[in-house]
C-alpha positions as CSV (number, residue, x, y, z in Angstrom):
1,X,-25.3,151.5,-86.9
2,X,-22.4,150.3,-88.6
3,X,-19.9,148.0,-87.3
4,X,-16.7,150.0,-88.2
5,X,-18.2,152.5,-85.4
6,X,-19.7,150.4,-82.7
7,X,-17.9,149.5,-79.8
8,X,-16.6,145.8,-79.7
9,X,-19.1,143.5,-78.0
10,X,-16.7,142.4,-75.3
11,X,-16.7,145.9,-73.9
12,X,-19.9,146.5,-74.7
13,X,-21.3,143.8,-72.4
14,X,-18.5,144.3,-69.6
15,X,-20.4,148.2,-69.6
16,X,-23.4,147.1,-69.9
17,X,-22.7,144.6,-66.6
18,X,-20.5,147.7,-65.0
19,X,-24.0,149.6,-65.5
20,X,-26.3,147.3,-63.8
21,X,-24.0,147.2,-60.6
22,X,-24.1,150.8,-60.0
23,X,-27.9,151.0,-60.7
24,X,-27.8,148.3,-57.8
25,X,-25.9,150.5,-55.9
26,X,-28.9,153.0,-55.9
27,X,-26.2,155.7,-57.5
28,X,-26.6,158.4,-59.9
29,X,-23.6,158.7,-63.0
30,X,-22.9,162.0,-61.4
31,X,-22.8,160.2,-57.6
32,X,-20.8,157.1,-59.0
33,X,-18.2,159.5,-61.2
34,X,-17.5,161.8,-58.4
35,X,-16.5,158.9,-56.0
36,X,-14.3,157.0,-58.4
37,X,-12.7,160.3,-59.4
38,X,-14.0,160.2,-63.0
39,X,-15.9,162.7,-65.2
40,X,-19.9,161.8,-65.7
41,X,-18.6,161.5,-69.6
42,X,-16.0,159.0,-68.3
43,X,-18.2,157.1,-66.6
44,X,-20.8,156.7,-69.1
45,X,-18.3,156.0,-71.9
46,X,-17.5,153.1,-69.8
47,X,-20.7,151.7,-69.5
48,X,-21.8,152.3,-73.2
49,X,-18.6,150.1,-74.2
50,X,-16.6,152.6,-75.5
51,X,-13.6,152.8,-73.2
52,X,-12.3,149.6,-71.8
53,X,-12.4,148.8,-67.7
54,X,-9.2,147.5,-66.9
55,X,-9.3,145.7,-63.8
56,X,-7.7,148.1,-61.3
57,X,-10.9,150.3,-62.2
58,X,-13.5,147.4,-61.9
59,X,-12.1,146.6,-58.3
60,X,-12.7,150.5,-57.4
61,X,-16.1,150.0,-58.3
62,X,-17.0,147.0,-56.5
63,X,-15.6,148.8,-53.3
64,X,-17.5,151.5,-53.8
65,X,-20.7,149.5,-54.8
66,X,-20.4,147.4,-52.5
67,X,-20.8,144.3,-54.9
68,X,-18.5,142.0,-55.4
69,X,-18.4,140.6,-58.8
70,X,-15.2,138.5,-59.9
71,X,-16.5,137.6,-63.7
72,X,-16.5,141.2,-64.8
73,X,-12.4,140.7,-64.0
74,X,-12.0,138.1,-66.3
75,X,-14.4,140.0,-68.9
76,X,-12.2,143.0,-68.7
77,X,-9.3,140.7,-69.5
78,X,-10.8,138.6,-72.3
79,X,-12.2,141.9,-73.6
80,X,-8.8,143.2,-73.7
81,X,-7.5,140.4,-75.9
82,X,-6.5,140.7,-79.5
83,X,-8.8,138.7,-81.6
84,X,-8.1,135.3,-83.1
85,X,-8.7,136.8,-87.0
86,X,-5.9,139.2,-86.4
87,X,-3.9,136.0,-86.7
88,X,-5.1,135.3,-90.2
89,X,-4.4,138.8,-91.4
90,X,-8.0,139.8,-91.3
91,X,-9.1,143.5,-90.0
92,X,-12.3,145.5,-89.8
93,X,-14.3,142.1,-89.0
94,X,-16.9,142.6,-86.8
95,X,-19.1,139.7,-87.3
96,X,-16.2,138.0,-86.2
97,X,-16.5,139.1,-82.8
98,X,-19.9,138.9,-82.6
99,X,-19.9,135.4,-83.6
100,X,-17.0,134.9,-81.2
101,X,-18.9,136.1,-78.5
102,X,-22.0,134.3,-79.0
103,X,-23.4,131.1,-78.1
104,X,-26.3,130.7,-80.6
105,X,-27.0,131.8,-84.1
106,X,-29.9,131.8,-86.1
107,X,-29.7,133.1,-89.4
108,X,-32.1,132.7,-92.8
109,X,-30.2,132.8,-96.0
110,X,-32.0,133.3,-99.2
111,X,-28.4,133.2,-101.4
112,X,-25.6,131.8,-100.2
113,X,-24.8,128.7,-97.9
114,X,-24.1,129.6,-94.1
115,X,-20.4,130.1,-93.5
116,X,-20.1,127.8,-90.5
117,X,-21.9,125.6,-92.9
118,X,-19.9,125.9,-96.2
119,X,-17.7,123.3,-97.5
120,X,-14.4,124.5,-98.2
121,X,-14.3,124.3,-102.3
122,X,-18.1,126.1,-102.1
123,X,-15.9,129.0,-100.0
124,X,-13.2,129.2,-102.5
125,X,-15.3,129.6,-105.5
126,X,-17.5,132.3,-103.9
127,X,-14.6,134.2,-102.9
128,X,-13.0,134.2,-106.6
129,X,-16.0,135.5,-107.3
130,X,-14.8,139.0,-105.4
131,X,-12.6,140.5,-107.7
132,X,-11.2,143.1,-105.0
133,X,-9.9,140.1,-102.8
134,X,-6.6,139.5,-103.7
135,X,-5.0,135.4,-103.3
136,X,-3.5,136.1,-100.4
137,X,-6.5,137.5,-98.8
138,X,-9.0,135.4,-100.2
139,X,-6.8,132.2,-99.0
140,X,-6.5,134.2,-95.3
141,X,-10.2,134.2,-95.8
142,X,-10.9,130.7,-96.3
143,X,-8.3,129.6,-93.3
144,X,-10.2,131.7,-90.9
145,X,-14.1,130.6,-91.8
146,X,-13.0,127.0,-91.8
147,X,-11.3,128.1,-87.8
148,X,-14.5,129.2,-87.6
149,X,-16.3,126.0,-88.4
150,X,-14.2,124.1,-85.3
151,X,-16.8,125.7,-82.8
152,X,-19.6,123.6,-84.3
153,X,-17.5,120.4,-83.0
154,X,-16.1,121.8,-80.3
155,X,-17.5,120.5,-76.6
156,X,-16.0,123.1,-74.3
157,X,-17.4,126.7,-75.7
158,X,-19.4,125.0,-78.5
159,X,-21.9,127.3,-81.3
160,X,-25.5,126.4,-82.1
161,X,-26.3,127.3,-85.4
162,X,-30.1,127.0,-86.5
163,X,-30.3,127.8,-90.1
164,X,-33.1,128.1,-92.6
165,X,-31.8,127.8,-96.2
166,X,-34.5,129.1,-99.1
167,X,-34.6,125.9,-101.9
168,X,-32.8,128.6,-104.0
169,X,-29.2,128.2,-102.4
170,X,-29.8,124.7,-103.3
171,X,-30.2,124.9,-107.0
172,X,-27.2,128.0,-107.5
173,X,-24.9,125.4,-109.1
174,X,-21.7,128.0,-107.4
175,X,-18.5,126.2,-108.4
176,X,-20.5,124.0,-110.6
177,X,-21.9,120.6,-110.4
178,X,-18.9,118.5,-108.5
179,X,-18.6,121.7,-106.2
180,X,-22.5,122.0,-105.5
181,X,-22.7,118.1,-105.0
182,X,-19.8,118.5,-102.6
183,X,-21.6,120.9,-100.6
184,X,-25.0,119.5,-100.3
185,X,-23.0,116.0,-98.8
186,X,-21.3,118.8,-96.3
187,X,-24.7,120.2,-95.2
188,X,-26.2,116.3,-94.5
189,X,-23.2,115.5,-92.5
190,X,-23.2,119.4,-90.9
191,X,-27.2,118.6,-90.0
192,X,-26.4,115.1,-88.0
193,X,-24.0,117.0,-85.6
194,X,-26.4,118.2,-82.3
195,X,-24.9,122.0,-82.7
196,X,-26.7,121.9,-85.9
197,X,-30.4,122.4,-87.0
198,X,-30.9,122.5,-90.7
199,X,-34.2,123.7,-92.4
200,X,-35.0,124.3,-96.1
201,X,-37.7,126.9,-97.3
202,X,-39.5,125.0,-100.5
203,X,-40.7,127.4,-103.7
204,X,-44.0,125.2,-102.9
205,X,-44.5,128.2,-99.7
206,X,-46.3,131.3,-100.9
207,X,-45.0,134.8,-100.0
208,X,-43.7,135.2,-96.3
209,X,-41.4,137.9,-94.8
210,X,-38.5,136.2,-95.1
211,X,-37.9,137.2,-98.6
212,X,-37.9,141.0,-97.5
213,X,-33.8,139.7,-97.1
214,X,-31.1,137.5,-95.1
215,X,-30.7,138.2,-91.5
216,X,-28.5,136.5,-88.6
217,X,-29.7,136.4,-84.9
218,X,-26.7,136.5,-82.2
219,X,-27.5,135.4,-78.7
220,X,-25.0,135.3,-75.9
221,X,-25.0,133.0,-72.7
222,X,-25.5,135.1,-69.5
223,X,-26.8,138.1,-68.2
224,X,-24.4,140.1,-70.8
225,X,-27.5,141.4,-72.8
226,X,-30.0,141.1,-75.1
227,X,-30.1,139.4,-78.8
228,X,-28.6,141.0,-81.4
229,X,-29.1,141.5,-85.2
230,X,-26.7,141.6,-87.9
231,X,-27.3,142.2,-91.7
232,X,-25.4,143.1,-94.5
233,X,-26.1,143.8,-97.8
234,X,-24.4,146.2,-100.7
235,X,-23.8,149.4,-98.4
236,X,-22.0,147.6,-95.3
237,X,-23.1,145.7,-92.6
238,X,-24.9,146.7,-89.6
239,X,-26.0,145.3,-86.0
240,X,-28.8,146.7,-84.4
241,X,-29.6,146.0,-80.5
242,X,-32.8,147.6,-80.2
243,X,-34.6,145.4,-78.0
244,X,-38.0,146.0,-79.8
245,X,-36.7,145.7,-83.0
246,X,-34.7,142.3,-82.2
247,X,-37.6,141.0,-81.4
248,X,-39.9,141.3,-84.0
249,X,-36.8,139.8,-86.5
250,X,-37.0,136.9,-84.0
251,X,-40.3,136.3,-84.5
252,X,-40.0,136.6,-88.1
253,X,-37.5,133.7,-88.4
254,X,-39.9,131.9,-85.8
255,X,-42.4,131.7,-88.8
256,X,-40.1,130.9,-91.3
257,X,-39.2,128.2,-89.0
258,X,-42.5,126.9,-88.6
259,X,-43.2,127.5,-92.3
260,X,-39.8,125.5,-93.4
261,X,-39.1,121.8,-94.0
262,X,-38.3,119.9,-90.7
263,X,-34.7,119.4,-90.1
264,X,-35.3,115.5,-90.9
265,X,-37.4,116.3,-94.6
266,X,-34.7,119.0,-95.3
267,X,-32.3,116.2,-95.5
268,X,-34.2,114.2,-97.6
269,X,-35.0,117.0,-99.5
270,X,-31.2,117.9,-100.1
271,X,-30.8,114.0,-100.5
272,X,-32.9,114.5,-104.1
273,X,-31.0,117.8,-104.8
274,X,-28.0,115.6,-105.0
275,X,-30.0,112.5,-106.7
276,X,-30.8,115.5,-109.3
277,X,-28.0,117.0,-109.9
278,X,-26.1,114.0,-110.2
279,X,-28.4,112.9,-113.2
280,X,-28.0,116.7,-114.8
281,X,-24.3,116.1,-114.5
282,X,-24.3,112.4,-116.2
283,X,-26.6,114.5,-119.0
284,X,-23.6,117.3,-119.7
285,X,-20.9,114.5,-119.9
């Protein structure tokens, strides 16, 4: 499905948690509608996510539930909210709010460096590199994945990030050597911070799934629902929430990650990358 037509997240889980309460209840959609004065098609756009609960309608159904549930209150109100990007002149970004959302990520990245782990010369270059962006946008660009980066540090809603990097977005000399050398210094000091787990996938490994193509794993804290995948690629990005096919992504990148370098030899590892590329550099001068 693609993200310019899903529902944001926010409302999706706030319906999702609107759903669960009336199941609870022991109520039909047609029993729940009728007594909160809504269509069946109301009500069930609700609890897909695709029409908002303002609060004055989540107290009705708590009454008529008979659950009391305060959190779905202040879900309706954050959902509600404009989102941060719109403040750096970004629109249509809806791995933003995913990301926003979640508490965890686990991605595997076969090209580029993660965004929350770029450095901010390594973003620059990549983002010349799209010829549609204009400066303005590609600097808007820049300004909000280095906002993004904050959560990594931050101790009262913090992100945990678990990436597995293939040896080949090592070696992609992007930017050049001083920029590449730049960015493999970011990624040690990125992998000593305790939101941070940092693997590398050697050529020395044989064939394994992962090279089918880059994927990123959402989870969220709480009973809002399940995992959720997000990939993009030339025709668009899309997030899937089928439960069945979540889970067999998640136990792709659980081989990956058993087939990867340990956080602690990924570091050394990127430790020779520099040693390397340092000596290649003294060569060209």
């Amino acid at each position: 499905m693609s993200t310019r037509t899903t529902p944001p997240l926010g409302k999706v889980r706030l319906g999702r948690k609107v759903r669960r309460l009336r199941e609870q209840a022991g109520m039909t959609l047609e029993e729940a509608a009728a007594k909160l004065d809504l269509t069946r098609t109301s009500l069930h756009r609700v609890e897909k996510g695709e029409t908002h609960a303002n609060v004055h309608l989540l107290r009705s159904m708590m009454d008529i539930y008979d659950q009391r549930d305060d959190s779905l209150l202040d879900l309706s109100r954050k959902a509600k909210r404009k989102g941060w990007w719109l403040d750096f002149g970004l629109k249509g970004t809806g791995y933003l709010e995913l990301e926003t959302e979640a508490s965890a990520v686990r991605t595997w990245q076969l090209a580029f460096v993660p965004g929350l782990l770029q450095d901010e010369d390594y973003m620059r270059t990549l983002f010349r590199s799209m010829g549609t962006y204009t400066e303005q946008k590609r600097e808007n660009e820049i300004k909000a994945r280095l906002y993004r980066r904050r959560r990594l540090h931050d101790t009262e809603t913090p992100i945990r990030l678990h990436a597995i990097i293939d040896e080949s977005v090592l070696r992609r000399p992007i930017g050049g050597p001083e920029v590449m050398r730049a960015q493999l210094h970011h990624l040690i000091a990125c992998a000593e911070l305790p939101t941070v787990t940092l693997q590398v996938m050697p050529y020395g490994i044989e064939s394994h799934q992962g090279m089918d193509g880059a994927f990123v794993i959402l989870s969220f804290d709480g009973p809002g629902g399940p995992d959720l995948l997000y990939q993009e690629n030339a025709a668009g990005q899309t997030r899937n929430e089928k439960p069945e096919e979540v889970k067999a992504v998640s136990e792709v990148f659980d081989r990956l990650r058993a087939a990867a370098l340990s956080p602690d030899d990924a570091v050394a590892f990127i430790e020779k990358e520099i040693v390397e590329l340092e000596q290649t550099a003294r060569s060209w001068a």
